[in-house]
C-alpha positions in Angstrom: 221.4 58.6 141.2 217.6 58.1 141.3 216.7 54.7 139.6 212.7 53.8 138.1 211.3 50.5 137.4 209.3 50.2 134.1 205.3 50.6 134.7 203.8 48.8 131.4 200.1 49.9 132.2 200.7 53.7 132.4 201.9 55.0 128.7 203.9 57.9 128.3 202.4 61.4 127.8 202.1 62.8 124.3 202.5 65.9 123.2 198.3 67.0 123.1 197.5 64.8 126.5 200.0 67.6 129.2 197.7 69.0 132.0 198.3 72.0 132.7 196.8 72.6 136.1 199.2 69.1 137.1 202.4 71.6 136.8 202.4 73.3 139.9 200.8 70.8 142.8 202.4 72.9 145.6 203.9 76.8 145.1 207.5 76.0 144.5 206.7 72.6 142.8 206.2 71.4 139.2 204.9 67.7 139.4 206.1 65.1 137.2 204.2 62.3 135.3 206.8 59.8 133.7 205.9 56.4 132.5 207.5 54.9 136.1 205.7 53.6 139.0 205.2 57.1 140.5 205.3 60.9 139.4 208.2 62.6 140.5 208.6 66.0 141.1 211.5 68.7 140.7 211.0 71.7 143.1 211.3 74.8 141.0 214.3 76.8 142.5 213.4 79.7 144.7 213.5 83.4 142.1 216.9 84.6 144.4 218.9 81.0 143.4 222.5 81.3 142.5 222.9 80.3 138.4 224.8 77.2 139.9 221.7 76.0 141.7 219.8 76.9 138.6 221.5 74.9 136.5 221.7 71.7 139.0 217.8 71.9 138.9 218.1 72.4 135.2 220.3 69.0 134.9 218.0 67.3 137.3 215.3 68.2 135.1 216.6 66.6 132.1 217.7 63.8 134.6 214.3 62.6 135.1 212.7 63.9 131.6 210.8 66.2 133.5 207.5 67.1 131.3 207.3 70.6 132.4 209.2 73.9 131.5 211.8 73.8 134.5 214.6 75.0 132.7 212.8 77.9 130.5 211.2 79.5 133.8 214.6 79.2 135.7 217.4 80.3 133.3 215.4 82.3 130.9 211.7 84.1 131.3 212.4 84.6 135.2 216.1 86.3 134.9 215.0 88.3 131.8 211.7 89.5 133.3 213.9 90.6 136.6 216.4 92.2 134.5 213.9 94.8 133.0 211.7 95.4 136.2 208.5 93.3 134.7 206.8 91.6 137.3 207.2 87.5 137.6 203.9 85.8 136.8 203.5 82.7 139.3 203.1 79.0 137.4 205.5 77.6 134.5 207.0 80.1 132.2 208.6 79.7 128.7 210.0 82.7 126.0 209.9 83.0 122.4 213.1 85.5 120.9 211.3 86.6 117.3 212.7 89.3 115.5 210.3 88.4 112.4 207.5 90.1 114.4 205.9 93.2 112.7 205.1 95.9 115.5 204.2 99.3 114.9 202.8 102.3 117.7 199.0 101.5 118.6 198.7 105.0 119.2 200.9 107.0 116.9 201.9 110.8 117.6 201.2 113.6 115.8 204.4 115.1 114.6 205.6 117.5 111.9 209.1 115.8 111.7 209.5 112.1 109.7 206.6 110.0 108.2 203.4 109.1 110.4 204.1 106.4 112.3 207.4 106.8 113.2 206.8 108.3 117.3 204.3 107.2 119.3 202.3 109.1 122.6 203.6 105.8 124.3 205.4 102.1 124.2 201.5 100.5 123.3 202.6 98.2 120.5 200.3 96.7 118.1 201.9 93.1 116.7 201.3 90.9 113.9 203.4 87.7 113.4 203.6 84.0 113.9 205.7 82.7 116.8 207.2 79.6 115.6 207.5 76.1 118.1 207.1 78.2 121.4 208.3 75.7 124.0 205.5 74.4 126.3 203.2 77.4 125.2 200.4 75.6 126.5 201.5 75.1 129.8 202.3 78.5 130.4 200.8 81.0 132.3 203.3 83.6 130.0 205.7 83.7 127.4 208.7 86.4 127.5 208.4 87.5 123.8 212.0 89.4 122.4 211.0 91.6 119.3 211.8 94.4 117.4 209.9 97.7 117.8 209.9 101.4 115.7 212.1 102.3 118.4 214.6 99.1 118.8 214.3 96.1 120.4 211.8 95.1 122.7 210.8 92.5 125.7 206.9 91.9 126.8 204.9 89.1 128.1 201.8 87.9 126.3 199.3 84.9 127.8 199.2 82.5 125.3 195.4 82.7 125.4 196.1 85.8 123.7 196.8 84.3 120.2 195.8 81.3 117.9 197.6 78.4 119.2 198.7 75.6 116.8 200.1 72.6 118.6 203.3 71.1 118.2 206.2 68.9 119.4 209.7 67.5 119.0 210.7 64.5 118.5 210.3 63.7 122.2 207.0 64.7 122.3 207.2 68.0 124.3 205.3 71.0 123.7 206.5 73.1 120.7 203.4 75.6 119.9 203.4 78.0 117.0 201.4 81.4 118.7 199.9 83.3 116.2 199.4 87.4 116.8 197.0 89.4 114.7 197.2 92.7 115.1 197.4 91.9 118.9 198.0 95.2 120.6 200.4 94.9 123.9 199.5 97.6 126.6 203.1 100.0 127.0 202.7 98.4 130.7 204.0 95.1 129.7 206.6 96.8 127.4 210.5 97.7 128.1 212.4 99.0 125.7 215.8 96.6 125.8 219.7 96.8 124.9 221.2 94.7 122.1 223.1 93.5 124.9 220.1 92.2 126.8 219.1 90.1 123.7 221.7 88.6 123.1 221.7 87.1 126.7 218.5 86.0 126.5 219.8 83.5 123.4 223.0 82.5 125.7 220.7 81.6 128.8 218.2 79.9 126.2 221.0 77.8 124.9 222.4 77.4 128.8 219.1 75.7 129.4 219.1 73.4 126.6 222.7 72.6 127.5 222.2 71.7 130.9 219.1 69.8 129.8 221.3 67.7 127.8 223.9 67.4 130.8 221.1 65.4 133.0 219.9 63.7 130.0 223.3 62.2 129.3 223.7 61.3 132.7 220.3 59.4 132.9 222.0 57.4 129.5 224.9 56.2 131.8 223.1 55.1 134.6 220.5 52.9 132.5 223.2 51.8 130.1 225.8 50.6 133.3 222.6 48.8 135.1 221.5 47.4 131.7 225.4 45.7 131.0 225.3 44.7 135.0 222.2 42.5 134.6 222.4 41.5 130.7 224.2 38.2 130.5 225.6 36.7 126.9 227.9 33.5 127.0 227.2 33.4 130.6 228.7 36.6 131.9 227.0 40.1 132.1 227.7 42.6 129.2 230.0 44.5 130.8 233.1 42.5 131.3 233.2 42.3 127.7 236.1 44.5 126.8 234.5 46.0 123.3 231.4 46.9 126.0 233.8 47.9 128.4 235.6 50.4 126.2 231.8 52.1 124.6 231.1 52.6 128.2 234.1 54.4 129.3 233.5 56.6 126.1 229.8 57.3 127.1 230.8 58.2 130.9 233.6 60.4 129.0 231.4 62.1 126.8 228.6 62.7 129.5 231.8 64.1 131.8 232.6 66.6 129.1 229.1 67.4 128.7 228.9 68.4 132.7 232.0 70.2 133.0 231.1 72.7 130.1 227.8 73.2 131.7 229.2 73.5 135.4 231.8 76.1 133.8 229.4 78.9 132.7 228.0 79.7 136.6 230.6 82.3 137.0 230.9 83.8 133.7 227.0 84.3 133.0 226.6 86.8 136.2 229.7 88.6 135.4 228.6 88.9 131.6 230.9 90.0 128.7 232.9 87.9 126.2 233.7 85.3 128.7 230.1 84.7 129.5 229.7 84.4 125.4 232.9 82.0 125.3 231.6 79.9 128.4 228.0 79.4 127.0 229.3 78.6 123.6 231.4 76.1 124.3 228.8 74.8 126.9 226.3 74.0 124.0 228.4 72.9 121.4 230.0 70.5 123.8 226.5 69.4 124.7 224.8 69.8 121.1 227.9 67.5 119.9 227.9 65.1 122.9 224.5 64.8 122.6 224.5 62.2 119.6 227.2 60.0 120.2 225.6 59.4 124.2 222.4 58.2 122.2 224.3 56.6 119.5 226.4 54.6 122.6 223.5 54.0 125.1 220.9 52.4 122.4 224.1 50.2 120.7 224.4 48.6 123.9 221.3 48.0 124.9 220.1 46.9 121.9 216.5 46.9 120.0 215.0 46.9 123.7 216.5 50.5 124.0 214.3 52.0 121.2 210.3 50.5 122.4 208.8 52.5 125.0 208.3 50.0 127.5 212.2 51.3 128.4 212.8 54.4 130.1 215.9 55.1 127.6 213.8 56.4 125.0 212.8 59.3 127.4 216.1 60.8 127.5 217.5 59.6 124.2 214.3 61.3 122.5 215.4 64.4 124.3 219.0 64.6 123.3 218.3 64.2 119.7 215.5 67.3 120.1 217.5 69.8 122.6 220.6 69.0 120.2 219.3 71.5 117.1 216.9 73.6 119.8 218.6 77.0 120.3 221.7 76.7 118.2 223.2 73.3 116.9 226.9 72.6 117.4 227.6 74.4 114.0 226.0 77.5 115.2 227.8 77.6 118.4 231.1 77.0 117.4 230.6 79.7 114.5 229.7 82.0 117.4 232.7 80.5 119.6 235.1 81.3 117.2 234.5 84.8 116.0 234.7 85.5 120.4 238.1 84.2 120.3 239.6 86.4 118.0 243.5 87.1 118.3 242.9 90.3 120.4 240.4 88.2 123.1 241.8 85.0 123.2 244.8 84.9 125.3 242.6 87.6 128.1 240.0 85.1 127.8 242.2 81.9 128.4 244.1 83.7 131.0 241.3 86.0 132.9 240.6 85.7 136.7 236.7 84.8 136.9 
């Protein structure tokens, strides 16, 4: 695992101070700016990477608290723009899934059958709406937008200098923008009509992200926790051959195992679709969403007050867990959704089925 010694004299980037143009210092590269001794960087996975390499980039990501959208270009806007034959804008990415949205024809047909409005000479939408804690809007060069439209539901792409943007952020001080659209009209060209089908992927690969996020997250808890109780001494001998510090320990590597395992399990489901790719994301995130605050809980107990200041790195991934755990479906949510897929007729094919 990669390991960071703390640099005091550069402070962690909030949520206003992210520069943009630092995202992509080479094509295939999104540069990171941590509060260590030197950026790292995450290469961006090539657009014809298998979902298993997207998701180790993913985890990677959330590994080194990456301030960039790696995740939401990867497994969401990139897949979904592929999937309905809209072309792949170059620089970070992130998607917005808002069935509030108004939209109504920006040119309207002339027809003697139903009420004015209702057909349209083309797909040119006009849209009114607020989109609400868009992640890393203002780092990206576009935002996948899923709406409703007169005629069902709908996918375009909108810049975000397109609409009134109202900074934000979690708790871990990333980007969470509200974009707000009045009247904005979206030229048919950047349009696709959509299958309910197609939606409802886009949540599972928006909560696939945020689960994988977690995953390296987790694992950055375990590695600063275990080096912390190496070095740490009390009554002359290091944290961790205290049995009561042994025993949290072996319950965070436990719950950060559980955490990858879900994660790792989905590859295969999510490109062959159906209920198992519903069963395998759900269970992925409310493993992860679930997992999420005991790690925390386990990794700041043992290292004490020094865990919460931010002149420790465990804040940046601890931050993260408690922000990615409610983004895109909490635990609750997810097992809801988990359990009305496993219904007595789909359970037993599920448990059983070949992938």
């Amino acid at each position: 695992m990669n390991t960071h010694t703390i640099d005091t004299g550069t402070p962690v980037i909030s949520a206003d101070a992210y520069d943009t143009a630092a995202f992509h210092a080479a094509a295939d590269t999104i540069a990171v700016v941590t509060n260590t001794t030197a950026p790292d960087a995450v290469s961006l996975p090539s657009e014809d990477a298998s979902t298993a390499e997207l998701l180790a980039a993913a985890r990677e990501a959330g590994f080194r608290a990456v301030p960039a959208p790696l995740a939401e270009t990867a497994l969401v806007a990139r897949p979904l723009l592929r999937r309905v034959g809209l072309p792949v804008p170059d620089g970070p990415l992130s998607y917005a899934i808002a069935p509030e949205l108004t939209s109504r024809y920006a040119h309207p047909a002339a027809s003697a059958v139903g009420s004015a409005g209702s057909s349209g000479d083309d797909d040119t939408l006009l849209v009114t709406g607020t989109l609400r804690r868009v992640p890393w809007a203002r780092a990206a060069t576009a935002v996948v937008v899923l709406a409703a439209a007169p005629f069902g539901p709908v996918l375009f792409t909108l810049a975000p200098g397109q609409a009134v943007l109202t900074p934000g952020g979690n708790l871990a001080e990333e980007p969470r923008d509200d974009l707000c659209l009045a009247t904005l009209e979206i030229p048919a060209s950047r349009v696709r009509r959509i299958s309910p089908e197609l939606l409802d992927e886009a949540r599972l690969r928006a909560a696939l992200a945020r689960s994988a996020l977690i995953a390296g997250a987790a694992e950055r808890c375990v590695d600063l926790t275990v080096a912390h109780t190496t070095a740490r001494t009390q009554f002359g001998r290091p944290l961790s051959r205290f049995q009561a510090v042994k025993q949290e320990e072996a319950r965070l590597i436990e719950e950060t195992a559980l955490v990858r395992a879900a994660v790792g399990a989905v590859a295969v489901p999510l490109d062959t679709g159906g209920t198992a790719a519903h069963v395998a994301v759900a269970a992925a995130k409310t493993q992860a969403s679930a997992s999420a605050a005991e790690v925390a809980r386990i990794a700041h107990q043992l290292h004490g007050a020094i865990g919460i200041t931010r002149l420790n790195p465990l804040h940046l991934a601890t931050t993260r867990l408690w922000s990615w755990r409610d983004e895109d479906g909490d635990e609750t949510y997810w097992a809801r959704r988990l359990a009305r897929s496993l219904t007595a007729t789909t359970l037993w094919p599920t448990l059983t089925a070949t992938p």
